[in-house]
Each structure stands twice: as structure tokens, then as C-alpha cells.
C-alpha positions in Angstrom: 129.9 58.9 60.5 130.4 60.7 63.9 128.7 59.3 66.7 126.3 61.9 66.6 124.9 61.0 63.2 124.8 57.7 64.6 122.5 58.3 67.3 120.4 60.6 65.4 119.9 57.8 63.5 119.0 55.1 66.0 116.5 57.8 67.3 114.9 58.3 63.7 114.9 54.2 63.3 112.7 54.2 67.2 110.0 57.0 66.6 109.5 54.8 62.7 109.4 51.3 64.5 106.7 52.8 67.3 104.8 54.6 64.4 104.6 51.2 62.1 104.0 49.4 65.6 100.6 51.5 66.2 99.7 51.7 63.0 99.5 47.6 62.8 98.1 47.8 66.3 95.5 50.0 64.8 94.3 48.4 61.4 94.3 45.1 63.8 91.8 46.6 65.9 89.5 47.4 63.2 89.9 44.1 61.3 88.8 42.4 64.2 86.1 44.8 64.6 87.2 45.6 68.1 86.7 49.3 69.9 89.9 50.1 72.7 87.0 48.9 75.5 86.5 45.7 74.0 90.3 45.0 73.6 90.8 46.3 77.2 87.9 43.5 78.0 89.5 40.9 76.1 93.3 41.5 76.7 92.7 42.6 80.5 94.8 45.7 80.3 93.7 48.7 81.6 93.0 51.3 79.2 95.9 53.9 79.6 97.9 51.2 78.5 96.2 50.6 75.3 96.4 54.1 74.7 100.0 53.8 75.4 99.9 51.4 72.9 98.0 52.9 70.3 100.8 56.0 70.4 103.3 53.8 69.6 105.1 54.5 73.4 105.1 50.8 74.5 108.2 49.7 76.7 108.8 46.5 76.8 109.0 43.4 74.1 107.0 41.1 76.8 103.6 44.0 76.5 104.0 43.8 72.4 104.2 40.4 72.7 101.5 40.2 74.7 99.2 42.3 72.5 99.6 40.3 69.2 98.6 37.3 71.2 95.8 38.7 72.4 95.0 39.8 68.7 95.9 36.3 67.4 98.9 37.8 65.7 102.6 37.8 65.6 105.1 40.1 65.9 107.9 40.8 63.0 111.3 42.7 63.7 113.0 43.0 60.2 116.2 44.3 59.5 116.1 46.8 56.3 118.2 49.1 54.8 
């Protein structure tokens, strides 16, 4: 593999883990029954970060983390093949 393929790869593997990331952040929402304001209430984060969220473009591990808490949840990283 060329190191091309390699970061094409790497780059496929990011936009899946932010797509499964807002997804879960998503169907967590509506299990707890809670609309983006009422998160933004709860979690204190200001909405255009939530939003941020929800598109899967977070930045940092410490914001993820940060969310599940505030969902009562935890976060899984799994290596697959």
C-alpha cells in the first residue's frame, strides 16, 4: 500500500467514526426525550456547538467526553477490521 492509499484510508475511517458518533449522539437525544434546547440547558453548551456535534465535526476527546456524561453514557473506541 502506498502512502496515499493509506491516508485515503485514515480519511475514510474519520468521516465513518464522526457519522457513527452523531448518529449515537442523535438516537441518545431522542431516548432521553430531549430536544437540542433542552440538551444545551442541561449540558450548558451553547447551541452551535451541539450542532457541531450533531454533524459529527466535534474536535476534541475532552467535548465527546463531556457529552456522554452529560447523557449518562459512555464512550466506546473499538478497533475493527
Amino acid at each position: 500500500m502506498t502512502q496515499r492509499d493509506l491516508k485515503q484510508i485514515r480519511k475514510q475511517n474519520l468521516v465513518l467514526l464522526r457519522q457513527s458518533y452523531a448518529e449515537g449522539f442523535r438516537q441518545a437525544l431522542i431516548e432521553q426525550g430531549l430536544s437540542v434546547e433542552d440538551f444545551c440547558s442541561k449540558s450548558k453548551l451553547p447551541p452551535k456547538i451541539v450542532f457541531t456535534h450533531l454533524r459529527g465535526g466535534f474536535r476534541f476527546f475532552g467535548e465527546l467526553n463531556y457529552v456522554c456524561s452529560c447523557l449518562k453514557k459512555r464512550l466506546k473506541i473499538e478497533f475493527t477490521d
